[in-house]
C-alpha positions as CSV (number, residue, x, y, z in Angstrom):
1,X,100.8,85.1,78.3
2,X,101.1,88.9,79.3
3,X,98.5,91.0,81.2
4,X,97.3,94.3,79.8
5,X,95.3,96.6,81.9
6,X,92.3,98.1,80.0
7,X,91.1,101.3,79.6
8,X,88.7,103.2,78.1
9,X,86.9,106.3,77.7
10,X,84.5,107.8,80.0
11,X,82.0,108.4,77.2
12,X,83.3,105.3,75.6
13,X,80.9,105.2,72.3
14,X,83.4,103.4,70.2
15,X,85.4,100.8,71.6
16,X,88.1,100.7,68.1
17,X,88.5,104.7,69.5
18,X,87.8,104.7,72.7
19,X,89.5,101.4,73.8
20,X,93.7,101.4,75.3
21,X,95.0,98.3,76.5
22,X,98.5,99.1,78.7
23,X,100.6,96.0,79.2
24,X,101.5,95.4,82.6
25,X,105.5,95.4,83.9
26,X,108.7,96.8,82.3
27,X,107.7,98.9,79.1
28,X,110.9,98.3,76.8
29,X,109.7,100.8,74.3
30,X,109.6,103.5,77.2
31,X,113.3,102.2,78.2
32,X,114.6,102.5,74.7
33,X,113.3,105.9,73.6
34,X,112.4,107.5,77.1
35,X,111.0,111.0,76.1
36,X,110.4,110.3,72.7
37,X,107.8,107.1,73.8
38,X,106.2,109.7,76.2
39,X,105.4,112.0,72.9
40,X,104.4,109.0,70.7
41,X,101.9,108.3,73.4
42,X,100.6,111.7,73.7
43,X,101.6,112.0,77.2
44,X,102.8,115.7,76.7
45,X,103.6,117.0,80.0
46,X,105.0,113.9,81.4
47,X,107.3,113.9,77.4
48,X,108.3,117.6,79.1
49,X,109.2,116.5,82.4
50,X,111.5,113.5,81.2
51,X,113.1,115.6,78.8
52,X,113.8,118.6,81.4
53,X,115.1,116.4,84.1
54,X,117.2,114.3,81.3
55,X,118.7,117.4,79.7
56,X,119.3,119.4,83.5
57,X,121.1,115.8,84.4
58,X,123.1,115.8,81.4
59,X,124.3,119.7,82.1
60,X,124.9,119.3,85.6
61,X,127.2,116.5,85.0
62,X,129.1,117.8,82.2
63,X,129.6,121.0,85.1
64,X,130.8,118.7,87.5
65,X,133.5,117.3,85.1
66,X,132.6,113.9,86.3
67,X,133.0,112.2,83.2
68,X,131.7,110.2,80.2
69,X,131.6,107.2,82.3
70,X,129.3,108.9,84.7
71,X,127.1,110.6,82.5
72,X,126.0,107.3,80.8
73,X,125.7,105.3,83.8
74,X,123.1,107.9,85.0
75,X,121.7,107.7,81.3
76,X,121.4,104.0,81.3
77,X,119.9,104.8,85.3
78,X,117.2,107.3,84.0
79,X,116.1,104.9,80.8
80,X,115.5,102.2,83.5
81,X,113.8,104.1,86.1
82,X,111.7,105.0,83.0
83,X,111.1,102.1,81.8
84,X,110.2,100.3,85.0
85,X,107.2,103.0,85.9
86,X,106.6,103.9,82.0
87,X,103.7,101.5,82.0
88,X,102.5,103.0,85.6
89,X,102.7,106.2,84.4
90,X,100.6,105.8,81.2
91,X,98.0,104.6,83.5
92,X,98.2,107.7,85.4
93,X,97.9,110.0,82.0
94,X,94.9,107.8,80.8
95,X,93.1,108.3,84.2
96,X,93.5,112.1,83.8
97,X,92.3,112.3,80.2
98,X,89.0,110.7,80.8
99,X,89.9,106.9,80.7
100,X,89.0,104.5,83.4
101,X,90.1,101.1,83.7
102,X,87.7,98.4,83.2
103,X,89.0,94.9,83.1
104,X,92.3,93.5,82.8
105,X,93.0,90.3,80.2
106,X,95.7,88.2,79.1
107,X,97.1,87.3,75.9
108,X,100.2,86.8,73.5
109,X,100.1,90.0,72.7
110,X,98.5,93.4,72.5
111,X,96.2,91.9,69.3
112,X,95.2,88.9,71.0
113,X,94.0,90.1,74.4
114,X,92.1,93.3,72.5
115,X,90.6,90.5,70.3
116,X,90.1,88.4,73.9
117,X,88.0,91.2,75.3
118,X,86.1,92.6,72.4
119,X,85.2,88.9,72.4
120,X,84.1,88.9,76.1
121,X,83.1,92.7,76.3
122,X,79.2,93.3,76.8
123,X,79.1,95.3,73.1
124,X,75.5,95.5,71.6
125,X,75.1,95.8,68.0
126,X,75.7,99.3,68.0
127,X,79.1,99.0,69.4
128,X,78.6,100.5,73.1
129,X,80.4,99.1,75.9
130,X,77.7,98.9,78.3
């Protein structure tokens, strides 16, 4: 079972809209695709940093002559670092557009622990989490 941290809006009217559910640990996707993940989310300014520092990186390396070898190791070294706080750091972005956190469930996966606490979730008829 895997833990998701979940979030949702401040106004929170409509759970299906208002509702995000962040798995906890290593995010693979934001190891794998780095700045690309960050725009997917909609995390624009942190998509701008990762891309800057990636891209400076890359350039100062390349003007250090220190290699191919090199430059991928510290590739491979920034995708980690990524994808270890990529999770972390969606939190953060949440928590500055409005979300809060309100519980934290487990489940297979992200279907089943959003179905796990819509099911346990204080929702009246109308759909308000209250």
């Amino acid at each position: 079972m895997r833990l998701y941290s979940v979030y949702l809006r401040d106004h929170g009217r409509m759970p299906a809209e208002d509702l995000v559910l962040v798995k906890e640990g290593f995010s693979w996707p934001a190891f794998v695709f780095t700045f690309v993940w960050a725009l997917w989310t909609r995390m624009w300014l942190p998509a701008i940093v990762m891309f800057t520092v990636i891209a400076l990186v890359g350039f100062g390396l390349r003007e250090l002559h220190v290699g191919e070898d090199m430059e991928g190791l510290a590739s491979l070294l920034m995708a980690l670092a990524i994808g270890l706080v990529g999770n972390d750091l969606r939190r953060w972005w949440l928590d500055q557009k409005g979300f809060r956190e309100v519980a934290v469930v487990s489940g297979k996966n992200l279907e089943d622990a959003t179905r796990r606490f819509l099911d346990a979730a204080d929702i009246d008829r109308t759909g308000i989490y209250t």
